[in-house]
KOLZA-365681 format. One line per field, with one value per residue: residue in one letter; x, y, z of N, C-alpha, C in turn; residue number from 1. Coordinates in steps of 0.1 Angstrom, whole numbers. Example, Ala and Ser with C-alpha at 12.3 -4.5 7.8 and 13.67 -1.06 7.14 Angstrom:
REM KOLZA-365681
rest: a/s
n.u: 132/128
n.v: -57/-22
n.w: 78/71
ca.u: 123/137
ca.v: -45/-11
ca.w: 78/71
c.u: 132/129
c.v: -33/0
c.w: 78/79
nr: 1/2
//
This chain:
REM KOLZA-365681
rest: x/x/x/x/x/x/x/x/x/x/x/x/x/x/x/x/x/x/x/x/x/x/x/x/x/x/x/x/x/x/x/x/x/x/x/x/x/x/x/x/x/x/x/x/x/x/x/x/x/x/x/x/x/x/x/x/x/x/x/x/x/x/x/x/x/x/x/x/x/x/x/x/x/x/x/x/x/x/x/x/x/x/x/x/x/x/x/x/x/x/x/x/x/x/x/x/x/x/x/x/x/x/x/x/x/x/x/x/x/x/x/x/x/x/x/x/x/x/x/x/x/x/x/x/x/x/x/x/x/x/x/x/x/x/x/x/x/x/x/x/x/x/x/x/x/x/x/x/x/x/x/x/x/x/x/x/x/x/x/x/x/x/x/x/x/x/x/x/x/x/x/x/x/x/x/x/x/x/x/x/x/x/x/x/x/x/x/x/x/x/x/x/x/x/x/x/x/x
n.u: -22/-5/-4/11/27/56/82/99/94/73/87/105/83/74/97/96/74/83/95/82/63/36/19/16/26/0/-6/9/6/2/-9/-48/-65/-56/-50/-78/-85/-64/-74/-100/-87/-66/-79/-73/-68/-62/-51/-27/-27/-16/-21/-17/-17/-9/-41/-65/-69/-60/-79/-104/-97/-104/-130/-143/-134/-139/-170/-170/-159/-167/-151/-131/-101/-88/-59/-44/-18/5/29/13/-8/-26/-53/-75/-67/-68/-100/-110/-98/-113/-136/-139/-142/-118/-103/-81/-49/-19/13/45/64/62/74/87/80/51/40/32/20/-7/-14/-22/-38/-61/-68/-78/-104/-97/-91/-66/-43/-18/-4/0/-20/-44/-44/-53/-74/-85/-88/-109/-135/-164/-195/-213/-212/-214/-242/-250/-263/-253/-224/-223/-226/-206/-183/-184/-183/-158/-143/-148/-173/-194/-223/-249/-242/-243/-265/-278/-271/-272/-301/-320/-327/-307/-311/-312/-286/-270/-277/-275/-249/-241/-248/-224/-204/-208/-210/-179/-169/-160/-156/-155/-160/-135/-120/-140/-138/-112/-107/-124/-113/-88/-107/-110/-137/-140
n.v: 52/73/99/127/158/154/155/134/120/106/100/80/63/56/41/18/5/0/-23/-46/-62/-70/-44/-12/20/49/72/103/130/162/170/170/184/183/156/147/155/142/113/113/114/91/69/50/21/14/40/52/75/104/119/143/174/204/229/208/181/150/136/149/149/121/118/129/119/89/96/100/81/55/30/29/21/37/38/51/65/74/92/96/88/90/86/107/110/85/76/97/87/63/64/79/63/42/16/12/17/28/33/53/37/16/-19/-23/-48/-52/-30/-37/-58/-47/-30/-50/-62/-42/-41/-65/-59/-63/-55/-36/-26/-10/-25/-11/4/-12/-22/-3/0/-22/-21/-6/-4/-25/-32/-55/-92/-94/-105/-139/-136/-109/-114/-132/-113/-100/-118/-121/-90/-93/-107/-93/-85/-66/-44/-45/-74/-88/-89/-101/-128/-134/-133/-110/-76/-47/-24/-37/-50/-26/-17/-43/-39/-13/-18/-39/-24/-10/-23/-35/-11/-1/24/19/-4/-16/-15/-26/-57/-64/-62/-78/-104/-103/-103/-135/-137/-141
n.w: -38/-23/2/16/32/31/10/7/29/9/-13/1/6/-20/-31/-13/-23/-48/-50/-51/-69/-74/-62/-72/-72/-80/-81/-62/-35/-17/2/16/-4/-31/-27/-34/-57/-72/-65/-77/-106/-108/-97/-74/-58/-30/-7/8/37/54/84/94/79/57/51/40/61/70/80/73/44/44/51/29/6/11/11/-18/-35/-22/-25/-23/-4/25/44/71/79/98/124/150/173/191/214/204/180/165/171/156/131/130/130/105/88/83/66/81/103/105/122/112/118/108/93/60/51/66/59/33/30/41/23/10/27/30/3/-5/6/39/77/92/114/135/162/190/184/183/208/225/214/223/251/260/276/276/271/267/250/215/198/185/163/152/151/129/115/115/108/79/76/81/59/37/29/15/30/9/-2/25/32/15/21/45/43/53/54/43/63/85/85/93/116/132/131/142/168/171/175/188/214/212/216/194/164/140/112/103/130/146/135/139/167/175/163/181/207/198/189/165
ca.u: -18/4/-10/16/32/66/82/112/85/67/101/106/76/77/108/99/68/89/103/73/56/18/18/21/20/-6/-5/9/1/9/-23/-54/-70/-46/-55/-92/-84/-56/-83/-106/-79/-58/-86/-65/-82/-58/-48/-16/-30/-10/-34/-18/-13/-17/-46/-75/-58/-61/-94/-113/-98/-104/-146/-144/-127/-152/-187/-174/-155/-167/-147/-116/-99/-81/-48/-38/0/10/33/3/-15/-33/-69/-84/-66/-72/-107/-111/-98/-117/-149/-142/-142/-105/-100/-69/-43/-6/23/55/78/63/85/85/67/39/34/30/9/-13/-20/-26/-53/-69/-73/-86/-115/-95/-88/-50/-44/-9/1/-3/-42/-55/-45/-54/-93/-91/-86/-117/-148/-177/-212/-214/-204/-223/-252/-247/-265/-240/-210/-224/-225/-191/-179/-189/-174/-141/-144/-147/-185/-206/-238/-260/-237/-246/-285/-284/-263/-283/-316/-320/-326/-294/-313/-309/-276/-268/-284/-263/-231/-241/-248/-213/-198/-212/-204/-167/-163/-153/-162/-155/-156/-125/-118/-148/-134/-97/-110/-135/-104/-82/-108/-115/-148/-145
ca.v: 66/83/115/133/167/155/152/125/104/102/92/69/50/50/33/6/-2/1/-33/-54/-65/-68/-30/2/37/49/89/110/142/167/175/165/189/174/141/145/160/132/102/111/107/75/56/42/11/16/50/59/91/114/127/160/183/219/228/198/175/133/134/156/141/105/119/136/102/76/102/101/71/42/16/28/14/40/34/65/61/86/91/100/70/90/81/113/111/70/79/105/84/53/75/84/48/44/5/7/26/22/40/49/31/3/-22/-24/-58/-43/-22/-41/-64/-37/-25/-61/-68/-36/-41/-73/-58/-66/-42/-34/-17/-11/-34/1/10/-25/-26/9/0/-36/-17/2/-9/-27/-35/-73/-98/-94/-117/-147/-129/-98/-121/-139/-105/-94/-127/-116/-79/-98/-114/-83/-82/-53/-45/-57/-91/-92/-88/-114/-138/-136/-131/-100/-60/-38/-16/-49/-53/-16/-19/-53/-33/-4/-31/-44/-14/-3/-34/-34/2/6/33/16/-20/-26/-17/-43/-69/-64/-64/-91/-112/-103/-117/-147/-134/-147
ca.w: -38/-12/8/24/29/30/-6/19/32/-4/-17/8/6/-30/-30/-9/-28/-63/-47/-47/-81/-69/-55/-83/-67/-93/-73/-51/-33/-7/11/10/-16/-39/-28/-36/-74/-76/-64/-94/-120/-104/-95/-72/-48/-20/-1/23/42/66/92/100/68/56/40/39/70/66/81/63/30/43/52/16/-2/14/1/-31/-41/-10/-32/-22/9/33/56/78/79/110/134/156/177/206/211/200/167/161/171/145/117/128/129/92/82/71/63/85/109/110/123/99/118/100/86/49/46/72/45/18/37/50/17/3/29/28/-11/-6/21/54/80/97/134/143/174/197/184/188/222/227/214/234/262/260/284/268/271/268/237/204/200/177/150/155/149/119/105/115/101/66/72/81/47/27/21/11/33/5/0/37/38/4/25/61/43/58/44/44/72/95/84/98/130/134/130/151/177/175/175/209/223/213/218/186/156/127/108/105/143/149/129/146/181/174/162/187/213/194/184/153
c.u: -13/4/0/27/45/72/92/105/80/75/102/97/74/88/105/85/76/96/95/65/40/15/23/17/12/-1/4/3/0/0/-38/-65/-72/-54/-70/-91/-75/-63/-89/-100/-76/-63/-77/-72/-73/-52/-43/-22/-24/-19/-31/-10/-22/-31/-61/-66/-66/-77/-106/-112/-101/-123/-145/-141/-139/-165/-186/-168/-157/-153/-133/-110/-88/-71/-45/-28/-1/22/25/-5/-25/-49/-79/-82/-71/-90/-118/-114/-110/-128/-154/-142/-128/-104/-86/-56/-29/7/37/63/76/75/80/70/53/31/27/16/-1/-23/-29/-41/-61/-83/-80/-103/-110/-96/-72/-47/-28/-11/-7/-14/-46/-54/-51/-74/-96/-94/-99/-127/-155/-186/-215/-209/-217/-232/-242/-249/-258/-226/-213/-224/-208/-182/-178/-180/-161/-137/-144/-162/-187/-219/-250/-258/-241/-259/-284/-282/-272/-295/-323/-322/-312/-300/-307/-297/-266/-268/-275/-250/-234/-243/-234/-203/-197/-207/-193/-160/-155/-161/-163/-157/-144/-120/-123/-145/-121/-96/-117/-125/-93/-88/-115/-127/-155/-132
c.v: 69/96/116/145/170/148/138/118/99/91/77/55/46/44/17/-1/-5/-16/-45/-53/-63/-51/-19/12/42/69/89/124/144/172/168/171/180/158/136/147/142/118/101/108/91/65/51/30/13/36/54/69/91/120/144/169/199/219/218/190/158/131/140/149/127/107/120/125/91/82/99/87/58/31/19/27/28/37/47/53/76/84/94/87/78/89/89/112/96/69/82/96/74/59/78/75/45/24/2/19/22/37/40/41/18/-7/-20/-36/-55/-38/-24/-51/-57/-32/-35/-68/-58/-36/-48/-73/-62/-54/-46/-25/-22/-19/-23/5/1/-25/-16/6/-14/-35/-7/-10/-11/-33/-52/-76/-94/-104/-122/-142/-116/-105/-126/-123/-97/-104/-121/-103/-84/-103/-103/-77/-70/-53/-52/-73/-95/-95/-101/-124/-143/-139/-120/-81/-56/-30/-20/-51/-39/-15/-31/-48/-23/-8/-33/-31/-3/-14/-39/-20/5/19/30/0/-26/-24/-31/-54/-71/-68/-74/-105/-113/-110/-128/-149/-143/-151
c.w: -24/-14/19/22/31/21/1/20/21/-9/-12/8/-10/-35/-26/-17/-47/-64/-50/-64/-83/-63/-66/-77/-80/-88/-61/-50/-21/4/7/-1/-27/-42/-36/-55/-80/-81/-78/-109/-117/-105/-85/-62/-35/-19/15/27/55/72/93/85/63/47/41/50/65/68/73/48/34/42/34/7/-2/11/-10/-40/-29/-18/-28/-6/11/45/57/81/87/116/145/162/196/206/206/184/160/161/161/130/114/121/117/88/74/75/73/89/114/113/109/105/112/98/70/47/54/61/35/24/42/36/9/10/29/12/-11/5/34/60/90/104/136/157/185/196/188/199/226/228/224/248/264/270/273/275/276/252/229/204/185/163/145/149/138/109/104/110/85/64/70/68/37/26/25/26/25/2/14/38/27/9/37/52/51/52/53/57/87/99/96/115/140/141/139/165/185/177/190/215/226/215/207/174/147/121/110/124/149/148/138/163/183/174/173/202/213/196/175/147
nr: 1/2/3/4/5/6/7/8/9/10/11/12/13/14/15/16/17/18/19/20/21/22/23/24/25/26/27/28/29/30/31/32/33/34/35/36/37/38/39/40/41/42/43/44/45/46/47/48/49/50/51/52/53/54/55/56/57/58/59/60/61/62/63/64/65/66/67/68/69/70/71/72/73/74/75/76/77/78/79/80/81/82/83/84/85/86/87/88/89/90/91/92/93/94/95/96/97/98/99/100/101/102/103/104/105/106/107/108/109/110/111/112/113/114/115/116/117/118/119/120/121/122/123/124/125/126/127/128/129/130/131/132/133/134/135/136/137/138/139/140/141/142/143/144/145/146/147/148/149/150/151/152/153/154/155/156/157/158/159/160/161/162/163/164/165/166/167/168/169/170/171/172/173/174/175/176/177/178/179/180/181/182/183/184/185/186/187/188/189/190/191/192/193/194/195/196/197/198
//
């Protein structure tokens, strides 16, 4: 689904996915009101969202999206990349943060690993979070869990996997999350990989 309040960019990016076989725009919509009425019909597993729109703005529909449907993976598509707004999104748990100047294949790739549980940081955010002060490295048992997120899993596929409760699992991640200075999973995962964490 594609969230945005300009009918030009909609266009635009439905075009470039109309190109690609594995990708079907199921929705669109112009705000995120919209988006939240939209989601419940479409089903969709992936979701483009515009951060700055009238009405409900990216963030508020991306908090509102991830309460009611978790299973669906979020990408903020902006022109917008300054730390309070990247922040924000991470914060709301969005699966992934890209600028429009994208290219096409970006795109397509972006929405292919989200689907599949990855996570996807424009060039300009990852450096932006790598650059952040941290704590010390994750312990071993920290990384074996961020392994797993990087893989797609669930919290309870994680506790069944460690041998561990989902509480543990939690604690884990809030762990790594202080220690990379980041807000979210997929941040974690992206900064974890970038320095050869994992």
């Amino acid at each position: 689904m594609i969230v945005d309040d300009h009918p030009v960019v909609r266009d635009g990016l439905r075009g470039m996915f109309d190109q690609v076989t594995d990708i079907e725009v199921v929705a669109e919509a112009s705000d995120g009101f919209e988006a939240l009425a939209m989601a419940r019909r479409a089903r969709p597993h992936v979701v483009l969202m515009d951060l700055r729109m009238p009405g409900l703005d990216g963030v508020g529909a991306i908090r509102r999206l991830r309460a009611d449907h978790p299973e669906i993976k979020v990408i903020v598509l902006t022109t917008y990349d300054t730390d309070a707004d990247v922040a924000r999104a991470m914060a709301a748990g969005v699966a992934g943060y890209l600028l429009k100047d994208a290219p096409r294949e970006e795109l397509h790739r972006a929405v292919r690993t989200a689907a599949a549980g990855g996570a996807v940081l424009a060039p300009s955010v990852a450096s932006a979070l790598m650059s952040r002060p941290t704590a010390q490295e994750p312990s071993p048992r920290e990384l074996e869990v961020l392994r797993l997120v990087a893989r797609g899993s669930a919290n309870k596929e994680i506790a069944r996997a460690l041998l561990i409760s989902e509480t543990t699992v939690k604690t884990h991640l809030k762990h790594v999350f202080a220690k990379l200075g980041v807000d979210s999973r997929a941040a974690a995962v992206v900064v974890a990989m970038e320095r050869g964490l994992i």
